[in-house]
N, C-alpha and C positions, 0 to 999 in steps of 0.2 A: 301579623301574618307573615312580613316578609324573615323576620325572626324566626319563627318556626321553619319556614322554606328554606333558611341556611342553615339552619340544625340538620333537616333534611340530606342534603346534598353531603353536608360536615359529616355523616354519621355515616353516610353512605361509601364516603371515601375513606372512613376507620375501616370500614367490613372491608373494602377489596384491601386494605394494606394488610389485615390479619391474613387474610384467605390469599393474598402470596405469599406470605410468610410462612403458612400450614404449608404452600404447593413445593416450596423449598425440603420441608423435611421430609414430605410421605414420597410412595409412588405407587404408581400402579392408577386402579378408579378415585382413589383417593386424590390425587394429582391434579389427574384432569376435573374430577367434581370440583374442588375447590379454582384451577385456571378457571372456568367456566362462570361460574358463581363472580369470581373477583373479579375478571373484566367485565361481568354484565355491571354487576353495581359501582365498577368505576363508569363505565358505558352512561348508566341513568343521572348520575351525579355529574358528568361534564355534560351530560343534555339540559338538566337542570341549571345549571353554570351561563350555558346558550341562551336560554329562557330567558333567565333573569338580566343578563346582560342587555341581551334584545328590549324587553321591558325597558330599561335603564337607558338604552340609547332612543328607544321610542318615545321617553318622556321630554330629555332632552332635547332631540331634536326635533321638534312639531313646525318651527317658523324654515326648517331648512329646504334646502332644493334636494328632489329625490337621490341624484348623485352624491350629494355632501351626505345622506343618509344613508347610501348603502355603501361612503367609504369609509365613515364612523363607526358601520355594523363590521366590516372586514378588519379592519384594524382591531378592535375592541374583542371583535372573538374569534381573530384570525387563527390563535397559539391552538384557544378548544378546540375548533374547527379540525385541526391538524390531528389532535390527539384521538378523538369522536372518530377518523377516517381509520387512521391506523388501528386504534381500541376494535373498530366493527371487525375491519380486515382479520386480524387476528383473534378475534373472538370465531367469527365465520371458519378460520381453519381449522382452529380447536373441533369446536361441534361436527366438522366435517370428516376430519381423520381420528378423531374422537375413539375410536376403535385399534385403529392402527398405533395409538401412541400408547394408550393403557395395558395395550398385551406387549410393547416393547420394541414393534416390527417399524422404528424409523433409524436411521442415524444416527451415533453419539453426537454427531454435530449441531442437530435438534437441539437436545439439550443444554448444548451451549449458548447457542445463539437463544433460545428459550427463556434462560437464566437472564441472558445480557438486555432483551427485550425486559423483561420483569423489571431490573437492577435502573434501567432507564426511565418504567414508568414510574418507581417508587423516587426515582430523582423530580422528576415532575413532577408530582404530585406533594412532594415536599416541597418545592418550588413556589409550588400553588399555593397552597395551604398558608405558606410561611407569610405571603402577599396578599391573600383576600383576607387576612386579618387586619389589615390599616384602614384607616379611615378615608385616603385617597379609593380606594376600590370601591369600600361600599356606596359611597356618592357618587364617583363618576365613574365605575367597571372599569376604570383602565389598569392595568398594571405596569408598573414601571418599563422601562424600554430596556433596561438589562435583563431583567426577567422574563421579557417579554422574547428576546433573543435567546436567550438560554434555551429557552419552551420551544420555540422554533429549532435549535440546534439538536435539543435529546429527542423532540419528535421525527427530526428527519431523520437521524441514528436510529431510531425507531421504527420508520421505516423502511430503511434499509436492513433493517435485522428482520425482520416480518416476509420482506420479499426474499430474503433468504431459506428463511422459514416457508415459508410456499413453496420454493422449488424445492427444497430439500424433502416436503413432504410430498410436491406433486412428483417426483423424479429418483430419489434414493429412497423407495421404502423396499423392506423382505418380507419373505412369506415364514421364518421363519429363524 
């Protein structure tokens, strides 16, 4: 079972890498169907990530004091955690200006910072990927403290590119 449940989440995190890969080449509905599509199913695959972690620290920690358990849940899926907030955040703008981006009426700056956001989750998400393949992960969810850092460092770049990406969209949009 739990074999299956990482093929799962594994597979899920192919489809959002292809589907920002298509959002780089098209534009227009195409663009945004595919941003949409790719942050929901990187979205359910770091939820899946959380899941399983949580499992994993629930099993090992059953003799500890509630504290020691929810500083082994924070540590262990602090990086998800980050990524899950930011992922929703800019998933939420998407669907919201959703109209105003596929007819073209935001800022070239969008784009940019759009691009930089994308170029940052595919860094973490390689990041990811390259690290839940060991064997330290699958037994204890933890991932190294470099990596661990790193995830921290492109998720907070991450979301300072997002809050950019919100004013730019709540603030610099035309009619035209």
């Amino acid at each position: 079972m739990n074999n299956l449940y990482s093929l799962v989440y594994k597979a899920l995190i192919y489809v959002s890498v292809i589907l920002f890969l298509i959002s780089f080449g098209t534009s227009g509905n195409t663009t945004i169907g595919a941003l949409i599509a790719g942050y929901s199913s990187l979205l359910l695959s770091v939820l899946m990530i959380i899941v399983m972690l949580l499992n994993i620290v629930m099993n090992t920690t059953q003799d500890s004091s509630l504290f020691e358990t929810i500083k082994t849940i924070l540590m262990t899926s602090g990086p998800f955690l980050l990524m899950l907030i930011v992922i929703w955040f800019i998933l939420y703008l998407v669907i919201k200006y959703k109209n105003l981006i596929s007819e073209g009426h935001v800022s070239s700056s969008y784009y940019v910072f759009s691009n930089i956001s994308i170029i940052l989750f595919l860094l973490q998400i390689y990041l990811l990927y390259r690290n839940m393949n060991t064997d330290k992960f699958t037994l204890t969810g933890k991932l190294s403290t470099i990596t661990s850092s790193l995830i921290y460092l492109f998720g907070l770049i991450s979301g300072v590119c997002v809050l950019i990406i919100y004013s730019i969209l709540g603030y610099f949009t035309t009619d035209g």
